[in-house]
C-alpha positions in Angstrom: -53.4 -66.8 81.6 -50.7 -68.9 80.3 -52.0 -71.9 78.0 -51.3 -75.4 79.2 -50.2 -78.3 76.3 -51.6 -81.6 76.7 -50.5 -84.9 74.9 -52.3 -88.2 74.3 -50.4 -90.7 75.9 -50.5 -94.3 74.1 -48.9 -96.0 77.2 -51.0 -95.0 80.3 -53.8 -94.1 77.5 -54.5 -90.7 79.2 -53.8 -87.2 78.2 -51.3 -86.1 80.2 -50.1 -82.2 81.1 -47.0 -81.1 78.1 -43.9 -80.5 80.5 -40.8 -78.9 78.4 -37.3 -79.4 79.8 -34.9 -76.3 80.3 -32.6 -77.7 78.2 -35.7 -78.0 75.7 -36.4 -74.3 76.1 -32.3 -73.1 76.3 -32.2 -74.8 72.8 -35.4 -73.5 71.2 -34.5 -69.8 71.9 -30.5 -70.8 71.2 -32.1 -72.0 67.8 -34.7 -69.1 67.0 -32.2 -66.2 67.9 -29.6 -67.7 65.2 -32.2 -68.3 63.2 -33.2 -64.3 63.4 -29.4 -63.6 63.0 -29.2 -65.3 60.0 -32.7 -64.2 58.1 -31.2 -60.4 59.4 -28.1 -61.2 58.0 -29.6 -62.1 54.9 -32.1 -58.9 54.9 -29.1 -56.9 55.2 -27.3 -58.4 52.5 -29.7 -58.0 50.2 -30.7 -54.9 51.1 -27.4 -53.4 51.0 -27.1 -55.0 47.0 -30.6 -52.9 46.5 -30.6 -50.5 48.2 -27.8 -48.3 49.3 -27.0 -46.8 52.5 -26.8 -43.7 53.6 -22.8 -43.4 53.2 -23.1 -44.8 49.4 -26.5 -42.4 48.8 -23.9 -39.3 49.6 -20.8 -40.9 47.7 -23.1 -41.3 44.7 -24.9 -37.9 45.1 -21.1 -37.0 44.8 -19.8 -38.7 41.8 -23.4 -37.5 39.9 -22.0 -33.9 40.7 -18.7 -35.0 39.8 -19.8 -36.3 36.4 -22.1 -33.2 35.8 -18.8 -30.9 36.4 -16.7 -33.3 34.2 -19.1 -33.4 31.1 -19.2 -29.4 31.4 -15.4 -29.6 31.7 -15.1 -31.9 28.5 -17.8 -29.6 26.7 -15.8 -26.6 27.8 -12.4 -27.9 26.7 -13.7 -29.2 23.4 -15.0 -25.5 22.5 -11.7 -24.4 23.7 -9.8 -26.7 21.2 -12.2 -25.7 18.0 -11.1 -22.3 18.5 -7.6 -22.9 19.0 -8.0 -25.2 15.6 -9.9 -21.9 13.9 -6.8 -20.0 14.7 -4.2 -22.6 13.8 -5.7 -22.7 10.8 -5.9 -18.9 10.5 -2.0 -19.1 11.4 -1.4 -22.0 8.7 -3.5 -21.0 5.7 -3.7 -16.7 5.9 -0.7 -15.5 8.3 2.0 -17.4 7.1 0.6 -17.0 3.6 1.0 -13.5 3.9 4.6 -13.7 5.2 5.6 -16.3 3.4 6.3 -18.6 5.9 6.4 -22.2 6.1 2.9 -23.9 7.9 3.6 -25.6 11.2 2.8 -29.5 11.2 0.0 -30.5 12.8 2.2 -33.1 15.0 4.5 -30.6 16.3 1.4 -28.7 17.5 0.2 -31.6 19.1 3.6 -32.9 20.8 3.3 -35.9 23.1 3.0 -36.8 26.7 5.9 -37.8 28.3 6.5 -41.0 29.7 6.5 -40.1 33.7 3.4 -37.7 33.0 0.9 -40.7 31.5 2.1 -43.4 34.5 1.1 -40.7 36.9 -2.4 -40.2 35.3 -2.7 -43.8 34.8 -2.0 -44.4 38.8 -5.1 -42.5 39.5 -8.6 -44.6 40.7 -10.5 -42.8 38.4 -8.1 -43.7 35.7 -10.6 -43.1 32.6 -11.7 -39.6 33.6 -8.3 -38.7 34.5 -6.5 -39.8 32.0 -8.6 -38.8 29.3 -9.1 -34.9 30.5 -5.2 -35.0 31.1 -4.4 -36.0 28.2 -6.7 -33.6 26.5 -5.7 -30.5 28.8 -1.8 -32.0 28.4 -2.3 -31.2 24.2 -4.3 -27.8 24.7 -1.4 -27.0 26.5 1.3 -27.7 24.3 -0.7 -26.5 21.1 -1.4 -23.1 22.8 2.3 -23.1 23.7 2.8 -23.8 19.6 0.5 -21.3 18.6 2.2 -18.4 21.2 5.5 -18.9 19.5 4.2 -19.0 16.0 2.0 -15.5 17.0 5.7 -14.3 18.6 7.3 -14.9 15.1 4.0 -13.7 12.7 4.9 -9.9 15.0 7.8 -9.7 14.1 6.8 -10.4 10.3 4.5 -8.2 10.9 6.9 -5.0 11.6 8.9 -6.2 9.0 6.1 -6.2 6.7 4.9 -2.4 8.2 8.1 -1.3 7.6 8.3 -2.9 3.5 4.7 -1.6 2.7 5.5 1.8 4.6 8.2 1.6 1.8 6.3 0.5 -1.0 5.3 3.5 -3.7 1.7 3.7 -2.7 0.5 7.1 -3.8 0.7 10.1 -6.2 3.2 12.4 -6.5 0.8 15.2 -6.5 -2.2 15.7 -5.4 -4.8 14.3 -8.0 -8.8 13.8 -6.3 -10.5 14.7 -9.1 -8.3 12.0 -11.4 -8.2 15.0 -13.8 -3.9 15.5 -13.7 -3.1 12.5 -15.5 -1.7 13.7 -19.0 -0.3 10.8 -20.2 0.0 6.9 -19.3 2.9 4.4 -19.2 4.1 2.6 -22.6 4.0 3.4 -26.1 3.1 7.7 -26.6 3.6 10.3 -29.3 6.6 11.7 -29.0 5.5 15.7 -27.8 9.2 17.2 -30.1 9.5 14.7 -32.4 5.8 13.7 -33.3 7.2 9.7 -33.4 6.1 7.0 -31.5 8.0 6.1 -28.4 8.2 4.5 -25.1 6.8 6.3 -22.2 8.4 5.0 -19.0 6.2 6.6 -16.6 2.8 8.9 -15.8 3.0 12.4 -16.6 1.0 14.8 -13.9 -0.2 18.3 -15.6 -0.3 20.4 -12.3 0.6 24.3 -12.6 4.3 25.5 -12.1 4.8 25.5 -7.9 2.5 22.1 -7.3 3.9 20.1 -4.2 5.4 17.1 -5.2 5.4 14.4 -2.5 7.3 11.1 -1.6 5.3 8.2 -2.7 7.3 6.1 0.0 9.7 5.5 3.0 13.2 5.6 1.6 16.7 7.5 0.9 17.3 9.9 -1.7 19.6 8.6 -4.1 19.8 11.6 -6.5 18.4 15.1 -6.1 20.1 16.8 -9.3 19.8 18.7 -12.4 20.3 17.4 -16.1 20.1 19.8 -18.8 18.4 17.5 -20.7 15.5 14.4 -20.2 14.0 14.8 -16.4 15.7 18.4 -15.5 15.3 18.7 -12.0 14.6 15.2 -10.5 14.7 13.3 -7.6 15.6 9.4 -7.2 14.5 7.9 -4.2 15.5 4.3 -3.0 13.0 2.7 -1.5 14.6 -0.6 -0.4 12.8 -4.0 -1.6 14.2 -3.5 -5.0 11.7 -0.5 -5.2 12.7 3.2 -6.9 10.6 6.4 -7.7 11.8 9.6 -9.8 10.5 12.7 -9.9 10.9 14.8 -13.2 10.9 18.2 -14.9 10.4 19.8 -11.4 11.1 23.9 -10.9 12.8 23.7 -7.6 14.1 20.6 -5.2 13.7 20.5 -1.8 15.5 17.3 -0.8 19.2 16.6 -1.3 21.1 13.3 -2.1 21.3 11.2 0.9 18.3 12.3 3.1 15.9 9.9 4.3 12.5 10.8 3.6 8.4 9.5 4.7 5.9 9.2 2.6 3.7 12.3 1.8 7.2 14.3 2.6 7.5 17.3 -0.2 10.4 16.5 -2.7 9.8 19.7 -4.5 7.4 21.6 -6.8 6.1 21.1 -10.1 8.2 22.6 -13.3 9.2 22.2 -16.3 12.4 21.8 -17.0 14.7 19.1 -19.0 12.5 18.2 -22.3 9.5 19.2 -21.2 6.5 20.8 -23.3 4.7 22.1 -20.1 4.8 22.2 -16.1 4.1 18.5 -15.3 5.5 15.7 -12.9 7.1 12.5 -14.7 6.9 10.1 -12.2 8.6 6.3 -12.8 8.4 3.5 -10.7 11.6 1.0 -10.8 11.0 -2.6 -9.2 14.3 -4.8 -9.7 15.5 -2.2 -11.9 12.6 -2.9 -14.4 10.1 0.2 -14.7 6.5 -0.9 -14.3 3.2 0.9 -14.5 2.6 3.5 -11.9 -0.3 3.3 -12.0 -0.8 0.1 -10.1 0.7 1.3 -7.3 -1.5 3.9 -6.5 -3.6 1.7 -4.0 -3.5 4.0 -0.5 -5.5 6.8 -2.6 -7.8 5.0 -4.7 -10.8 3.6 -4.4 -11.7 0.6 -7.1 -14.2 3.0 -8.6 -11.4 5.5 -8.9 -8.9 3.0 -9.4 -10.9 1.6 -13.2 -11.1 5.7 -14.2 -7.7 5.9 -13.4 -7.1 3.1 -15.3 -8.8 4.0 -18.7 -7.3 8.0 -18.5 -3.2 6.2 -18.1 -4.2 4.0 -21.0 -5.4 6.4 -23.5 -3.1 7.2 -26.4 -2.0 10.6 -26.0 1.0 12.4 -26.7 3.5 12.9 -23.6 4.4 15.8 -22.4 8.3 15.1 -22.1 
């Protein structure tokens, strides 16, 4: 039952029955629904600053699994570029060392962006994530570019290289495990004729009469001959690099002047002919036209423990055998 309003009224000093106009009642609901529109309006508002809706919840669901990915990107590409800085600095400081070749800069590894390439990352919305993995993917790029080239040029130093130390005198003349054929060491020897000191230019091998004798290194016989006296029958082999072996005092030669020859090919077989006091190999090493030690150049067969007994037997002084 609806609730009827009365008033005291100070005129007729009765109460009398509470009428409310239409126009009353249009305005008090006119007034109370904008009053609800604005406190929603205001809910909303606020709400919307606290809490998000359900559009925002999946946008930001999004950019968390867009950050995840980029922070495992970054991590990724920052691994990547130590490596790539452990082999530049394997290519700077060991390969080119080797070679000989001058380091690259660090700058021209790096390079630079061009101009149209950092306006276009900049141009992005997400200009910081953007620009900062471009930039860092932009250098990977160009230093791995770098790096391919240098690697390009280090090859063919490389078969250059193969083809020198393929060249190099790198073993003995005759076979020699036991390191018991060494009769007599570089430098300063008794004479075996004359009993007087002299200058021994090379090893001498003690192997009986018909030993191979083999090609220490790549390279071109220069001389294959025999002289009636010093080496007899010897070889001279040009090894290229400034590098020559000969092969004395041998019974027969294989080779002849002019042939190209491998190492561990025969040249001939042990002898003793020229000034010789038994059937040995005299074997000289000639760098620049200087002759050095052979026995430093021995490093394909030797061990170092070999190597330091091979060592002390050249240096003991013993009389020659030519």
């Amino acid at each position: 039952m609806k609730k009827v309003k009365y008033f005291y009224n100070t005129q007729t000093l009765k109460y009398e029955k509470l009428v409310v106009s239409l126009r009353v009642k249009v305005l008090r609901i006119l007034g109370f629904v904008s009053a609800a529109i604005v406190t929603g309006f205001i809910f909303l508002s606020v709400s919307y600053r606290i809490f998000p809706s359900p559009k925002e919840k999946n946008l930001l669901r999004d950019l968390d699994v867009m950050n995840e990915k980029y922070e495992a990107m970054q991590s990724r590409m920052n691994e990547v570029k130590s490596k790539l800085a452990e082999l530049e600095h394997r290519d700077n400081e060991i390969y080119r060392v080797i070679f000989e070749a001058s380091p690259i800069p660090d700058s021209t590894r790096a390079g630079s962006m061009k101009e149209e390439e950092l306006s276009q990352l900049q141009s992005f919305s997400s200009s910081e994530i953007v620009a900062s993995t471009g930039a860092l993917l932009n250098e990977l790029v160009h230093r791995i570019g770098v790096q391919e080239k240098s690697y390009v040029k280090i090859d063919d130093l490389v078969k250059n290289k193969q083809k020198m130390l393929a060249s190099i005198p790198a073993i003995q003349p005759v076979a020699n495990k036991d390191l018991k054929r060494i009769a007599s060491g570089f430098g300063y020897r008794i004479d075996p004729i004359y009993k007087t000191v002299k200058y021994h230019s090379g090893l001498d091998f003690a192997a009986p009469s018909g030993t191979p004798i083999y090609a220490t290194g790549d390279g071109v016989v220069e001389d294959a001959s025999m002289s009636d006296v010093g080496y007899g029958n010897h070889v001279l082999i040009n090894h290229g690099y400034g590098y020559k072996t000969l092969y004395g005092h041998m019974l027969k030669i294989k080779v002849k002047s002019g042939t190209a020859v491998k190492r561990g090919d025969v040249l001939g077989w042990v002898g003793s002919t020229g000034k010789s006091t038994g059937p040995h190999c005299h074997y000289e090493v000639i760098k620049n036209g200087d002759k050095v030690d052979p026995v430093y150049f021995f490093f394909n067969d030797l061990s170092p423990e070999e190597f330091d007994r091979m060592l002390k037997i050249a240096r003991s002084g013993n009389q020659s055998f030519d």
